[in-house]
C-alpha positions as a LaTeX table, in Angstrom:
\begin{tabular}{lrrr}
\hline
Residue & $x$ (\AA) & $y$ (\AA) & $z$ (\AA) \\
\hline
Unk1 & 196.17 & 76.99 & 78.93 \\
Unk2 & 200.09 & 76.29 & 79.03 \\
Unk3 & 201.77 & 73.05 & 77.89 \\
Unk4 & 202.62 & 71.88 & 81.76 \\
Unk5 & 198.82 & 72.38 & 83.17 \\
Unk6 & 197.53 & 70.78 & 80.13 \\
Unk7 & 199.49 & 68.02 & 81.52 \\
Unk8 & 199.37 & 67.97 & 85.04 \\
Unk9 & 195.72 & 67.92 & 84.38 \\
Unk10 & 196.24 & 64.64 & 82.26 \\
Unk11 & 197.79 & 63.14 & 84.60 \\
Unk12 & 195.45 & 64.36 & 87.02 \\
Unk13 & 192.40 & 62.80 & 85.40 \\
Unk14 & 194.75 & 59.58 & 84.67 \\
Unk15 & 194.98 & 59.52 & 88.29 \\
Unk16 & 191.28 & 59.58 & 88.90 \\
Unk17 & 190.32 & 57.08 & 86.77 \\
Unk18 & 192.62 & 54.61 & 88.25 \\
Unk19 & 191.37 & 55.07 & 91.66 \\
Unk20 & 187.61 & 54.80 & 90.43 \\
Unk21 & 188.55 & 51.39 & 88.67 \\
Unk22 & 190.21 & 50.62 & 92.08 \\
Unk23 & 187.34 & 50.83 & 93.90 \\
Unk24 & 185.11 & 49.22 & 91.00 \\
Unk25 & 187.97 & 45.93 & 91.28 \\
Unk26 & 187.43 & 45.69 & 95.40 \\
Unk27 & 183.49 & 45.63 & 94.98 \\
Unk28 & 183.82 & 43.11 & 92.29 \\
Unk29 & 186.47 & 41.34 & 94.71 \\
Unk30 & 184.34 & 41.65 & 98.49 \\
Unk31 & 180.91 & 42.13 & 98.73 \\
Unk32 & 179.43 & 44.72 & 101.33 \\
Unk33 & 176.29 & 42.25 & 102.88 \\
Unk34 & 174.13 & 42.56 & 106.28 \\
Unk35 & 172.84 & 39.73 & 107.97 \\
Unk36 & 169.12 & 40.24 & 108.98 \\
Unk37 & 167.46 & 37.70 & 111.44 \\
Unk38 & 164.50 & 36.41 & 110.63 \\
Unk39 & 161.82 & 35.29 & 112.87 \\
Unk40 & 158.42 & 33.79 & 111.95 \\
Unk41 & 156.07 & 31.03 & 113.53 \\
Unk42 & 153.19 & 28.49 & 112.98 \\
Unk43 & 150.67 & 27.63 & 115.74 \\
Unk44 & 148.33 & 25.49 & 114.61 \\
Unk45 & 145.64 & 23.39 & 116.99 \\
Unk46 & 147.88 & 20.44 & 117.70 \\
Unk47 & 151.38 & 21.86 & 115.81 \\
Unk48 & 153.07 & 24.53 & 116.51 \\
Unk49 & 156.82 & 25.79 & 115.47 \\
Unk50 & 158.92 & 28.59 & 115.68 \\
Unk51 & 161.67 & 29.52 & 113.66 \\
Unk52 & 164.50 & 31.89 & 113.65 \\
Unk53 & 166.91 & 32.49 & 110.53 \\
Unk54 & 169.77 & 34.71 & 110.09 \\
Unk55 & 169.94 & 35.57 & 106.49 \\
Unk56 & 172.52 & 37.49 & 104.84 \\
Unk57 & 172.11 & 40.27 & 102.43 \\
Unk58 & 174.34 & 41.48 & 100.07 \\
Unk59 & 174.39 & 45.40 & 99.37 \\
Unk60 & 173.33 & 46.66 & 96.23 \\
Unk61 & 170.99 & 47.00 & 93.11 \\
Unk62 & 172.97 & 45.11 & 90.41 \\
Unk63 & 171.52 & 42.40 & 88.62 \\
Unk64 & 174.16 & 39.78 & 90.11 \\
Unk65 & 173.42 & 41.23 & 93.66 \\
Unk66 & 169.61 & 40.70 & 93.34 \\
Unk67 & 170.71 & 36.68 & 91.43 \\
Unk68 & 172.46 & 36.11 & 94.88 \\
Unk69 & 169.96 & 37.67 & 97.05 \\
Unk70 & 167.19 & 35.86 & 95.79 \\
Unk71 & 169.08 & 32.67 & 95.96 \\
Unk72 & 169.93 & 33.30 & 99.65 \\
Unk73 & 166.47 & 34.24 & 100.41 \\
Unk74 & 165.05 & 30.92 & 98.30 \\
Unk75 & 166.83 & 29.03 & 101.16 \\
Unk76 & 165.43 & 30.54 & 103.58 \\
Unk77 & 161.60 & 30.21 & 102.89 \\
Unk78 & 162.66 & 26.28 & 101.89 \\
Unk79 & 163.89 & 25.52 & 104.84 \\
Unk80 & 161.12 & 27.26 & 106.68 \\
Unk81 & 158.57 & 25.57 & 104.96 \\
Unk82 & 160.38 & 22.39 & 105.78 \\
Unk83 & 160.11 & 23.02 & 109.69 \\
Unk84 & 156.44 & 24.55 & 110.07 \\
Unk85 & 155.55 & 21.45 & 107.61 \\
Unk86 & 156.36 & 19.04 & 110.45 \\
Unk87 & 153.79 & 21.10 & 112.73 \\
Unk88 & 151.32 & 21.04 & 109.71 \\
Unk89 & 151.49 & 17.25 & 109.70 \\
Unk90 & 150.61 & 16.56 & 113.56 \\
Unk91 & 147.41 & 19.31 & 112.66 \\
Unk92 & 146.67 & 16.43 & 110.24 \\
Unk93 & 147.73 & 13.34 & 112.43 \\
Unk94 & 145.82 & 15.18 & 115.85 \\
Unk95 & 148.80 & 14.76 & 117.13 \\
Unk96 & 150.85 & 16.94 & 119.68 \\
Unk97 & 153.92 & 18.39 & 118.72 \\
Unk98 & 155.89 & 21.69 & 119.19 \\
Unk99 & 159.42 & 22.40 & 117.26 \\
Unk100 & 161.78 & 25.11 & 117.21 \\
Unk101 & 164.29 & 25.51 & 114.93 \\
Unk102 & 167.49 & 28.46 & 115.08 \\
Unk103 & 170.12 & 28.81 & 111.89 \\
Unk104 & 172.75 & 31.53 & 112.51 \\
Unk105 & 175.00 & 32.39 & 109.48 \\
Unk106 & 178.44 & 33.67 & 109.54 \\
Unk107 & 181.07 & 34.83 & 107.28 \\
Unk108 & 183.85 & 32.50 & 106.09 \\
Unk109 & 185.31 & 33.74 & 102.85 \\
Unk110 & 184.66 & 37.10 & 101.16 \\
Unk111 & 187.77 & 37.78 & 98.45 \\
Unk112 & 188.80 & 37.11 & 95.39 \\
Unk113 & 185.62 & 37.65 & 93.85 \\
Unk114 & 183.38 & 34.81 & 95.42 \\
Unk115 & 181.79 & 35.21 & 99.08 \\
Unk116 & 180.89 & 31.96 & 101.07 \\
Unk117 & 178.39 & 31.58 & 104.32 \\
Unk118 & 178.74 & 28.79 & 106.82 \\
Unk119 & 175.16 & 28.33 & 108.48 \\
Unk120 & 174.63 & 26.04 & 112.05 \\
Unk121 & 171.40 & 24.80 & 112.60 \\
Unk122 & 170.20 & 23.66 & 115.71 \\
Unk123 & 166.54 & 21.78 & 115.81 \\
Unk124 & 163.97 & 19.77 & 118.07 \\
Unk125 & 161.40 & 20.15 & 120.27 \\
Unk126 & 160.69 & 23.83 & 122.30 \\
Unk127 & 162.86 & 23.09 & 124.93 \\
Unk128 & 165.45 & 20.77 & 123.76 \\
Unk129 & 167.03 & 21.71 & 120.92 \\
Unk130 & 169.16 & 17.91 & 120.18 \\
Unk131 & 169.92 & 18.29 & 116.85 \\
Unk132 & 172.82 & 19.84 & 114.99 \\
Unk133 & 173.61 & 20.72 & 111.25 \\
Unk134 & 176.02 & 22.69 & 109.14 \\
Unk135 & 176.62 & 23.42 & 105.58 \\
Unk136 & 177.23 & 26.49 & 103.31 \\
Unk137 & 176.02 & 28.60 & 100.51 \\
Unk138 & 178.79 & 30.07 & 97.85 \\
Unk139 & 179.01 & 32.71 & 95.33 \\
Unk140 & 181.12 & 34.43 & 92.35 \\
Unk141 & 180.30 & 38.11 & 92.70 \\
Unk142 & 180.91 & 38.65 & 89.08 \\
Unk143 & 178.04 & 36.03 & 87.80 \\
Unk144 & 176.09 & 35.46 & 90.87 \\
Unk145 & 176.11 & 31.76 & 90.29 \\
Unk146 & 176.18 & 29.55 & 93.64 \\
Unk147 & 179.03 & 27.10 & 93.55 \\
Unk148 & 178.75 & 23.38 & 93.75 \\
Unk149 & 181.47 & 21.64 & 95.45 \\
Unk150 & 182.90 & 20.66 & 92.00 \\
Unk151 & 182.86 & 24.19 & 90.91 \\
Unk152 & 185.16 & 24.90 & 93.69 \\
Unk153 & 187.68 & 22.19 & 93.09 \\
Unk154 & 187.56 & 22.95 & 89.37 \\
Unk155 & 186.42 & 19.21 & 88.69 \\
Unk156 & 184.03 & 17.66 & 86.84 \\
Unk157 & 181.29 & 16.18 & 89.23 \\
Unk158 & 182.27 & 12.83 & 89.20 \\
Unk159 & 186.11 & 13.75 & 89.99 \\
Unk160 & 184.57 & 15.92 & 92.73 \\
Unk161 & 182.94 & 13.02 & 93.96 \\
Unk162 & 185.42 & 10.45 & 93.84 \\
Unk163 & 187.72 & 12.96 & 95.73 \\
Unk164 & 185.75 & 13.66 & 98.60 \\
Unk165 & 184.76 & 10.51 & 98.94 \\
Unk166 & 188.59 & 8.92 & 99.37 \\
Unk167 & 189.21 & 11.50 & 101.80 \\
Unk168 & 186.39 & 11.17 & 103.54 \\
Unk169 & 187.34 & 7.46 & 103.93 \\
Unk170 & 190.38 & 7.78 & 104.88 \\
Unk171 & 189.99 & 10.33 & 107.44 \\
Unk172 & 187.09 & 8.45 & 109.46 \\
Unk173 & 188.74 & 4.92 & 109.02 \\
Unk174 & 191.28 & 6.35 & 111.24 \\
Unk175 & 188.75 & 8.43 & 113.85 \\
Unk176 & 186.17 & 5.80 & 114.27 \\
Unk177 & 188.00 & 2.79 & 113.89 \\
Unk178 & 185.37 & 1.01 & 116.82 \\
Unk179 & 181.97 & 2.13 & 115.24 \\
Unk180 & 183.17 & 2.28 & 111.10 \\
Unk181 & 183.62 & $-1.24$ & 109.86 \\
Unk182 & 185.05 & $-1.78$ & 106.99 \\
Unk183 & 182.04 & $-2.75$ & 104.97 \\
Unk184 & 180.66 & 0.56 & 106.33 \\
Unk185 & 183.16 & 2.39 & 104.88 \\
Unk186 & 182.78 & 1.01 & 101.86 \\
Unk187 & 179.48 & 2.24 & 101.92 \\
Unk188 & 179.97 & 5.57 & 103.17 \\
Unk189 & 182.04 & 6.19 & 100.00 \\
Unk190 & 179.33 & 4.26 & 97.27 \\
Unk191 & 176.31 & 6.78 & 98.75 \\
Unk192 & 179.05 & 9.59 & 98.45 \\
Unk193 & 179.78 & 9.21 & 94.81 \\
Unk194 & 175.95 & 8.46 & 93.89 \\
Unk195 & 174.58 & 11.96 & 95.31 \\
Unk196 & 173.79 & 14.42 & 93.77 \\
Unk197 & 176.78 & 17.36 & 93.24 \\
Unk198 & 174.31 & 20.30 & 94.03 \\
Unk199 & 173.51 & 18.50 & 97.50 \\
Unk200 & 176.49 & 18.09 & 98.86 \\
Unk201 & 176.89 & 21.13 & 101.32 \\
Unk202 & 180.44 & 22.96 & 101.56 \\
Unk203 & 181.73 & 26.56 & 102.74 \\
Unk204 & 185.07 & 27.94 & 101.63 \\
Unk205 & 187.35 & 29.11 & 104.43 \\
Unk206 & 191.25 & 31.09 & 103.76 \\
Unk207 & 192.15 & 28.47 & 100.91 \\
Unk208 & 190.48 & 25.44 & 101.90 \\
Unk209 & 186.95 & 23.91 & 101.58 \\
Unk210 & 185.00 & 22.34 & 104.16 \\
Unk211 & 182.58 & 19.57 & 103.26 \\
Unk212 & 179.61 & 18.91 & 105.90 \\
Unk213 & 177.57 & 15.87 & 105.85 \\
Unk214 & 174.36 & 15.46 & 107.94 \\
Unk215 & 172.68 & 14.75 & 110.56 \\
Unk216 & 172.68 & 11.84 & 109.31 \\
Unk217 & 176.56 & 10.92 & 107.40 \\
Unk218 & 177.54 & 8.31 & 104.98 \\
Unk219 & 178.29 & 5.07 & 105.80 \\
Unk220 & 175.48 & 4.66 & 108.60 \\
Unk221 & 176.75 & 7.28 & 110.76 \\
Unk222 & 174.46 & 9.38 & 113.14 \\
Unk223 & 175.94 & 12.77 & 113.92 \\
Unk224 & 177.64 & 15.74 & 112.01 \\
Unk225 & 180.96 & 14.72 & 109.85 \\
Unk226 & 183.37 & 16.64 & 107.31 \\
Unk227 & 186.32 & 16.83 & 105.38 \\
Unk228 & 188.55 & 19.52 & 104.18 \\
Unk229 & 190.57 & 19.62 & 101.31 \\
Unk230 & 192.41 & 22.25 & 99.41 \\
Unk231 & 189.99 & 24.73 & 97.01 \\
Unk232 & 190.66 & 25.37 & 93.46 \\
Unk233 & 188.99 & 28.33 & 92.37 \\
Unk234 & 189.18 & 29.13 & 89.18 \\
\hline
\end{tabular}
C-alpha cells in the first residue's frame, strides 16, 4: 500500500472515530425516553378508585438507564398506592367513597446531560376532579442520580433552603398582600427552611428552576404556589 492511502485511510478512521464519540457525547447529553400511560383501578365493596399515570421511560439497557427507570417507576406505584389506599380505608370505615386520580408528565429539560419531567396531577371524586398538583422528577444521565433542589442550585441544603424561602417571601408578600399577613409570611418561610431537601418538588426548564409547593403551600395557604429562580448545574 502507498504512502498517501496509508494516510488517507488514517485520516479516514480518525474521522470515524470522532463521529462515533459524537454520537456517544449527544446520548450522554439527551436521553431518547417514551412516555407510557398507565392505567389501573381498585373496586372494593364500599371504595373504589381509578387511576391513570403517564410515566416516562428512558431508552436503553445501561445500568444508569435502568437507576432512572426504576426511580421513575418507584413513583409511580407510590403514588398509586397512595390513591387506591384512600378507597381501602372507606372498605374499612363502610363507608362510601369513589376517587379518581389523572397525572400527565411532560418534558421540560433534556440537555446538558440531566433530563427533568414536570408532572400535573389532578384528583377527587369520579366526577369532579377539584384538586390540582405539580412538581418534578430530575436526572444526570451520566450517574442516574435524581436531583434535589440543592443539587440543582449547587448549594448545600440549608443555603438551598434559605434561598427559596426569601424568594418565596418576597414574591407572595407582593401577590397576596389581602390573604398573606405578615405573621403568615413569616411562617411560610420557618416551615420552608425546616423541610426536608428531598421533598421539596422542582422541574428544570431552559436555565431556570421551578419550585412547586402543594396543595396545600407554606404559610397557611390553600392552593398551588411556586417560585423560580436561576439553576446552577454543575
Amino acid at each position: 500500500m502507498s504512502r498517501k492511502k496509508i494516510i488517507i485511510l488514517y485520516l479516514m478512521l480518525i474521522n470515524l472515530a470522532c463521529l462515533c464519540m459524537g454520537k456517544r457525547s449527544d446520548a450522554a447529553n439527551a436521553a431518547v425516553y417514551k412516555i407510557e400511560t398507565k392505567s389501573d383501578k381498585y373496586l372494593g365493596e364500599y371504595g373504589k378508585a381509578w387511576y391513570s399515570y403517564q410515566l416516562p421511560k428512558l431508552k436503553g439497557e445501561t445500568v444508569v438507564i435502568k437507576k432512572i427507570n426504576t426511580s421513575l417507576q418507584n413513583s409511580y406505584l407510590k403514588t398509586k398506592k397512595q390513591i387506591f389506599s384512600e378507597a381501602k380505608k372507606c372498605d374499612k370505615l363502610e363507608v362510601y367513597g369513589k376517587f379518581r386520580y389523572i397525572v400527565d408528565a411532560y418534558e421540560s429539560y433534556n440537555e446538558n446531560g440531566y433530563i427533568s419531567f414536570m408532572f400535573t396531577g389532578k384528583w377527587g371524586n369520579q366526577d369532579n376532579l377539584k384538586w390540582n398538583n405539580i412538581w418534578g422528577e430530575t436526572y444526570c444521565l451520566k450517574t442516574g442520580k435524581k436531583l434535589t433542589v440543592a443539587d440543582a442550585l449547587s448549594l448545600s441544603s440549608s443555603k438551598a433552603k434559605n434561598k427559596i424561602a426569601n424568594a418565596y417571601v418576597k414574591k407572595y408578600s407582593k401577590i397576596y398582600v389581602k390573604r398573606y399577613s405578615r405573621a403568615e409570611l413569616a411562617k411560610a418561610r420557618k416551615e420552608i427552611k425546616n423541610m426536608n431537601i428531598k421533598k421539596i418538588q422542582f422541574f428544570l426548564f431552559q436555565d431556570k428552576i421551578q419550585i412547586n409547593f402543594g396543595p396545600d403551600s407554606p404559610g397557611n395557604h390553600s392552593g398551588v404556589t411556586n417560585v423560580v429562580l436561576k439553576a446552577k448545574l454543575k
